[in-house]
N, C-alpha and C positions, 0 to 999 in steps of 0.2 A: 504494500500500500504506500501510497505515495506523502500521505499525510505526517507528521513527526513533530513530536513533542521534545519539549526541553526535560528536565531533570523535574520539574514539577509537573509535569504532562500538559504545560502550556502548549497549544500548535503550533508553531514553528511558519514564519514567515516564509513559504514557497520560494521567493526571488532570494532569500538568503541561502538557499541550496542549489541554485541554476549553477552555479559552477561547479558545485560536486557531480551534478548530473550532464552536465555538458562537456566536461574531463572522462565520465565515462562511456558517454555516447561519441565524442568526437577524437579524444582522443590527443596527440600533441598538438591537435589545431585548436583545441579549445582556449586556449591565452590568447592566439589572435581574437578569437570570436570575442571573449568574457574580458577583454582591458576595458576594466572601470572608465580609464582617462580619456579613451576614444568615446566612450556614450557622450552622443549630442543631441539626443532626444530619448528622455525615461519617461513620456507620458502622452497618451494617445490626444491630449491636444495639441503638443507641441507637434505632432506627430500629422494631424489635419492641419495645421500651421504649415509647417515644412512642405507638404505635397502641395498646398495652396502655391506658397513660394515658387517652385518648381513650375506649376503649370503660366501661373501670370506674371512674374517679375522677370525684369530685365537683369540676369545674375550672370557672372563668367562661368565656365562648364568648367571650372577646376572648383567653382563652389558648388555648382550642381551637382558635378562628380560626389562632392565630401556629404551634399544631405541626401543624393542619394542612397550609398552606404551610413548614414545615417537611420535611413530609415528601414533597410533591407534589414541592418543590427536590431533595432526596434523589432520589429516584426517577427525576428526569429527569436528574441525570447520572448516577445511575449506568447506566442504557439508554443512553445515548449510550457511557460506559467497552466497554460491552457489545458496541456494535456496531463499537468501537476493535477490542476483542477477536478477534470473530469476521473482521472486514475483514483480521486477520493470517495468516488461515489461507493 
């Protein structure tokens, strides 16, 4: 089960284990995927912001390039949080 409690059997914050779980599904690629310092978008508004961005502003495609991996990172944990989720039923 995908659910985990602390030492008081409090549940355990999902997005604090994506990188235990993302080391063992991906494997040495998971540091590239899981660097903290590259997230430039941890939440599904900035997240409609960005793709907004992308579609009407006038930006250089070395900055398009960075929210589009921006948002490809986004997306892939949040599907992985997703199937944290679902795995608890």
């Amino acid at each position: 089960m995908w659910l985990r409690t602390d030492k008081d059997g409090v549940p355990v914050d999902p997005y604090d284990q994506l990188k235990t779980y993302a080391e063992q599904m991906l494997g040495d690629s998971a540091e590239e995927v899981l660097d903290a310092e590259r997230f430039e978008i941890a939440e599904g508004g900035a997240a409609a912001s960005a793709y907004t961005r992308l579609q009407f502003e006038d930006i250089s495609q070395a900055e398009r390039d960075n929210i589009k991996q921006a948002l490809l990172r986004y997306c892939e944990l949040d599907t992985l949080a997703m199937v944290m989720i679902v795995g608890m039923r």
